[in-house]
N, C-alpha and C positions, 0 to 999 in steps of 0.2 A: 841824159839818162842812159847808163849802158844798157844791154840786152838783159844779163840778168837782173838787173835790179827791177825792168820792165816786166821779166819771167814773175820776176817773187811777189808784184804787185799785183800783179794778174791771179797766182795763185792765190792770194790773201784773199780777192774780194769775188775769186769765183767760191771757194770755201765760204766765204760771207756770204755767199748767192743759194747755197745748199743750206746754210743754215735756215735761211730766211722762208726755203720753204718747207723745209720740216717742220718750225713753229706757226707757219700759217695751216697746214696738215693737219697739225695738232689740234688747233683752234677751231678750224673751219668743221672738220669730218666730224671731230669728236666733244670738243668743250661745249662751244658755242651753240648748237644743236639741242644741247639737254640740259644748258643754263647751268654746267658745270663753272668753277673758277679755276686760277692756275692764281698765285701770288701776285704782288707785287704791282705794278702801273698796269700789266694787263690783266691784272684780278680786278681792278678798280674799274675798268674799261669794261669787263665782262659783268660787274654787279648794276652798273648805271643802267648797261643794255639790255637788262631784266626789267630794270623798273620804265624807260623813256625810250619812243622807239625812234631812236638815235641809229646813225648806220654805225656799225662796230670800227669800221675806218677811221671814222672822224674823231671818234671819242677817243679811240688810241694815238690818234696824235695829240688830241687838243689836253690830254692829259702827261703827255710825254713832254711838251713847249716847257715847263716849270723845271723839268729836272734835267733836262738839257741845256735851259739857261744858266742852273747852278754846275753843272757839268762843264763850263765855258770859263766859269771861276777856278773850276777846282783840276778839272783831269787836263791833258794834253788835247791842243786844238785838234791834232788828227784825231785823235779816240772820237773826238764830238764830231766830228764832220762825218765820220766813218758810221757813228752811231745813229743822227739826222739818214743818212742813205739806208742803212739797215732797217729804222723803226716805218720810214716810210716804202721800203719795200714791201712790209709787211702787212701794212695797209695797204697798198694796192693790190699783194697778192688777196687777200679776204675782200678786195671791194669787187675783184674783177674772176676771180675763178670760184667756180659753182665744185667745190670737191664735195663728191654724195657723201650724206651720213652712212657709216659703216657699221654701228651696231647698236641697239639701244639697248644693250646690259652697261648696266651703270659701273660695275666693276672694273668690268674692260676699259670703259668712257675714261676712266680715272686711272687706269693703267698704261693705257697705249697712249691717252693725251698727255701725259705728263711724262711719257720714253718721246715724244716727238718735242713736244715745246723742250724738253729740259735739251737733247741734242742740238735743236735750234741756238737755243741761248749759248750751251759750251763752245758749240766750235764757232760763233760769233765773238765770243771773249776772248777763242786760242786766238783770236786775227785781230784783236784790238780794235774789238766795236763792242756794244752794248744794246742788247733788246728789249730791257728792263728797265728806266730810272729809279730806280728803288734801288740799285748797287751805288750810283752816283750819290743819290741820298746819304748813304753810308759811308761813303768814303768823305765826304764832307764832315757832317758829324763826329767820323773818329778824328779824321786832322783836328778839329777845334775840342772834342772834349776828351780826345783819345778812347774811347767808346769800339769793341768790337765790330766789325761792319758786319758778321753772322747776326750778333745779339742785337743790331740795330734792326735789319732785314727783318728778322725772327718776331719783334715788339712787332712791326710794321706790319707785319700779316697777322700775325695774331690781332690786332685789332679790325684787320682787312673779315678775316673771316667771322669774331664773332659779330660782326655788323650783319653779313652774310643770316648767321643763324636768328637775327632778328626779322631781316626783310625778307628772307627768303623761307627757308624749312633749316632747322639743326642738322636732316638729313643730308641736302643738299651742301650743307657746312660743311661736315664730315667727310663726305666725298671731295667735299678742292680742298680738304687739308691733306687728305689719302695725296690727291694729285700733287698738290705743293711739293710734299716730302719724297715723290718719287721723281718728280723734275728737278728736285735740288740736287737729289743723288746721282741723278745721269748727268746732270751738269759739273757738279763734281769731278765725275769720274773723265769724260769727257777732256774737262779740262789738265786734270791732274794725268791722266793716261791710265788705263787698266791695270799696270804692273804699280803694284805697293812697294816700296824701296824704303828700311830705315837702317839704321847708320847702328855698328858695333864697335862699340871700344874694349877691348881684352888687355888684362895686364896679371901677367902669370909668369912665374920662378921657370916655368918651361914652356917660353913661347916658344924658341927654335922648335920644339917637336909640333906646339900649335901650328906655327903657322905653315910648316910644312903638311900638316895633315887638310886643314884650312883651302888651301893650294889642290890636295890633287884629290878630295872629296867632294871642296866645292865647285873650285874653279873660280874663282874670283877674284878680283883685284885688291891688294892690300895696299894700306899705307904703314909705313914703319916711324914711332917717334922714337925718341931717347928720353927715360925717365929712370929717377930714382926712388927707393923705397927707403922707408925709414922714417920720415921726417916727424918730428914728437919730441918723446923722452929720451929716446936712444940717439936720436940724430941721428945723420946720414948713414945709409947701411949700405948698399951697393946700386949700383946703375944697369939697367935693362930694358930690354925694348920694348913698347909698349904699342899693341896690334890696333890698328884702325878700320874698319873694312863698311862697304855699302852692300846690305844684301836683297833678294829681294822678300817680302815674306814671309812667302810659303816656307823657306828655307831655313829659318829662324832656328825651328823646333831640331833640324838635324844639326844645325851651327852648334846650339847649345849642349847637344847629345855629343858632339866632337870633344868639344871642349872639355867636358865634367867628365868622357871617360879620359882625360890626360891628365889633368891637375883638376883634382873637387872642389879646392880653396881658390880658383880662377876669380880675378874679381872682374866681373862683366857689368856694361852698361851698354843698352839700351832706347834709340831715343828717336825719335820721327823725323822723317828727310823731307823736308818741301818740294825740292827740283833736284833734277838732278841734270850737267851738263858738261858732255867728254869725260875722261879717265875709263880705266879700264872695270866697266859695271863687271861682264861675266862673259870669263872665258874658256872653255875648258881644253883642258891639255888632257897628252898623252902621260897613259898612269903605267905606262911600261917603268919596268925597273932601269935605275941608271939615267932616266931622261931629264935632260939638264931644267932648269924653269924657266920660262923667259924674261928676257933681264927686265920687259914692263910690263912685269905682274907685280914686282914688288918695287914700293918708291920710297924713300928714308928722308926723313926729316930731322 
């Protein structure tokens, strides 16, 4: 194993080591204390250890064994072995550290518990572990019935919590669904990264003037294709370039304000970026007059 590869495995699983204790933080200081729930394998672990005085350790693993076995079927053996060290980190952090309850406004409990577990979970997932079986669940189910793994999650707690509003208070329900949605959304974000990126397609009679304005308004990387207009009753009418670009945003609203004061008749699309990895996101250049572009801002297809 060279050095770096030994660097990047280190940083994987000490970022797995941060995760693991932000979601026992969460659990410890703040869920578990006020018989709050968060989702998923550890919603189920936290409604049992309301009703059976089980230690929360155990029950989170003995509940975790089922969806790590199917886990074994479905994901890569390292995700599972990564996942096995994380779940059980996380039980030993809750069996063995006494972190004090921090406040008992219920509010807070359901807002700061679910900013710590939902942290926990994303940057365990950016390193390719899992502190939930409830996502392996899903990813099973969609392979075999092609089933969203949101919509599968989403069924899964919904029946998680109205069980909740049975055995427990509707109130108490309310409160780990407030948590669920705001650990899903940090996990989310987490994973996805705080900057929003989606993708612009422009095709207009005056792109040269677009995309030079595009260029030193926005500062952003274009891609160039080759397209023609026409195609119908008239057939082929002539060939033009047609603008590509990833922005991020916030930036949308001025992209579109560039554009429509050049050509009104622009035909723009619009569409969601998943990942985004190398090429030029955003760069900005000198808006002196005369200053050449640099030749990888723009890339022609």
């Amino acid at each position: 194993m060279t050095i770096k590869k030994a660097i990047n495995y280190f940083y994987e699983y000490f970022q797995i080591f941060i995760g693991i204790v932000l979601t026992s933080l969460g659990l410890k200081a703040f869920l578990l204390p006020n018989g709050f729930l968060d989702g998923g394998v550890t919603g189920i672990a936290l409604l049992v250890r309301t009703q059976v005085d089980i230690n929360m350790s155990y029950l989170l693993i003995i509940f975790s064994i089922p969806f790590l076995i199917l886990g074994f079927f479905t994901v890569s053996k390292r995700i599972v072995i990564k996942s096995i060290i994380s779940i059980l980190g996380v039980a030993l952090f809750i069996h063995f550290e006494n972190f004090q309850t921090i406040t008992n406004d219920k509010l807070l409990i359901s807002i700061f518990g679910g900013l710590l577990v939902g942290s926990g979970i994303g940057i365990a997932i950016r390193n390719g572990s899992v502190l939930d079986g409830s996502e392996i669940l899903g990813i099973y189910i969609n392979d075999k019935f092609g089933i969203s793994i949101g919509k599968i999650v989403m069924l899964f707690n919904i029946i998680l919590f109205t069980v909740t509003a049975f055995v427990e208070t509707i109130e108490i329900a309310l409160y780990s669904v407030l948590t669920y949605i705001i650990a899903a959304k940090v996990t989310d974000t987490v994973i996805e990264g705080f900057e929003d990126f989606i993708g612009i397609t422009i095709v207009s009679q005056k792109n040269d003037i677009i995309k030079r304005a595009i260029l030193e308004e926005l500062g952003v990387g274009l891609t160039i294709y080759k397209g023609a207009s026409g195609y119908g009753n008239k057939g082929k009418v002539e060939e033009f370039d047609i603008i590509h670009s990833i922005i991020n945003r916030i930036d949308i609203k001025k992209m579109y304000r560039i554009v429509q004061a050049i050509d009104e008749d622009a035909f723009i699309i619009e569409f969601d970026v998943n990942s985004i990895k190398g090429g030029v996101l955003r760069h900005y250049i000198d808006k002196k007059k005369n200053k050449k572009l640099p030749i990888n801002q723009v890339t022609k297809n």
